[in-house]
C-alpha positions in Angstrom: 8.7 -3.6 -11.2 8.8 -6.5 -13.6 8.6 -6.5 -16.8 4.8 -8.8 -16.5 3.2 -5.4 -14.9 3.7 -7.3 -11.0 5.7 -5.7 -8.2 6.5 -5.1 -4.8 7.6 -3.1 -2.5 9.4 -3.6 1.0 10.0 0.2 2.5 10.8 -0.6 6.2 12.8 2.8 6.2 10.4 4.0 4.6 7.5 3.0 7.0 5.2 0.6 5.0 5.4 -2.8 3.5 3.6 -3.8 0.1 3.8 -7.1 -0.2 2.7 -9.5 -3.2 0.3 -12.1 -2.1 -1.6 -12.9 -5.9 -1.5 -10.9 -8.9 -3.5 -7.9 -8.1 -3.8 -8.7 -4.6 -1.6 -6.8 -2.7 -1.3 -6.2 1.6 -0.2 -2.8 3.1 1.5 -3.3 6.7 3.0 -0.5 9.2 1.4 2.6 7.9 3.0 5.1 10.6 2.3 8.8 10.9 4.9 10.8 8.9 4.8 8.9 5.7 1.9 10.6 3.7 4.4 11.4 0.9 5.6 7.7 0.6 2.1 6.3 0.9 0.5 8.6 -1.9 3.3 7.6 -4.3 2.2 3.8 -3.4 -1.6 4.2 -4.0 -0.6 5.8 -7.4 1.6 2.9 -8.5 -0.9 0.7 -7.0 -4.1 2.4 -9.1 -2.2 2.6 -12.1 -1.5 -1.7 -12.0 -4.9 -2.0 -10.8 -4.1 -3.7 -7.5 -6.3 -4.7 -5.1 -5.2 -5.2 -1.3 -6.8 -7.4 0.6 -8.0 -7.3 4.3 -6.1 -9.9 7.0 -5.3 -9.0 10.5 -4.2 -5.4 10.8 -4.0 -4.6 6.9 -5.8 -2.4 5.2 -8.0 -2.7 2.0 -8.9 0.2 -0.5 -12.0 0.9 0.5 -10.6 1.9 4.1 -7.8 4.0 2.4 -9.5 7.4 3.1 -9.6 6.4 7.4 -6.0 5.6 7.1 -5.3 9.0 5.4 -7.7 10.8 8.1 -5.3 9.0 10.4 -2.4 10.1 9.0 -3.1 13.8 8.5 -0.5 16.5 10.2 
């Protein structure tokens, strides 16, 4: 994280990309079954900077967050 508030994060290993588009603005790519843990600890970070993700082909916004979590249920 820089020291401005903004950050990203790149977690292919981990599943999931975060990438920075604009301040605030934020896209979430390759959510995959299996990485519940990882993704929670993502939408904290992202809550507690305020960002907002933005819809484009494939990625997911926050106001779909709870059917991507549905999905990604064990």
């Amino acid at each position: 994280m820089a020291v401005n508030g903004n950050f990203g994060l790149k977690g292919t290993r981990e599943g999931f990309h975060l990438d920075q588009v604009l301040m605030e603005r934020m896209l979430i790519t390759g959510i995959r079954v299996g990485q519940r843990r990882h993704f929670e600890d993502m939408l904290e970070l992202m809550a507690l900077h305020k960002a907002l993700p933005v819809l484009d082909a494939g990625h997911f916004k926050l106001t779909e967050l709870p059917v991507v979590c549905r999905h990604l249920q064990t």
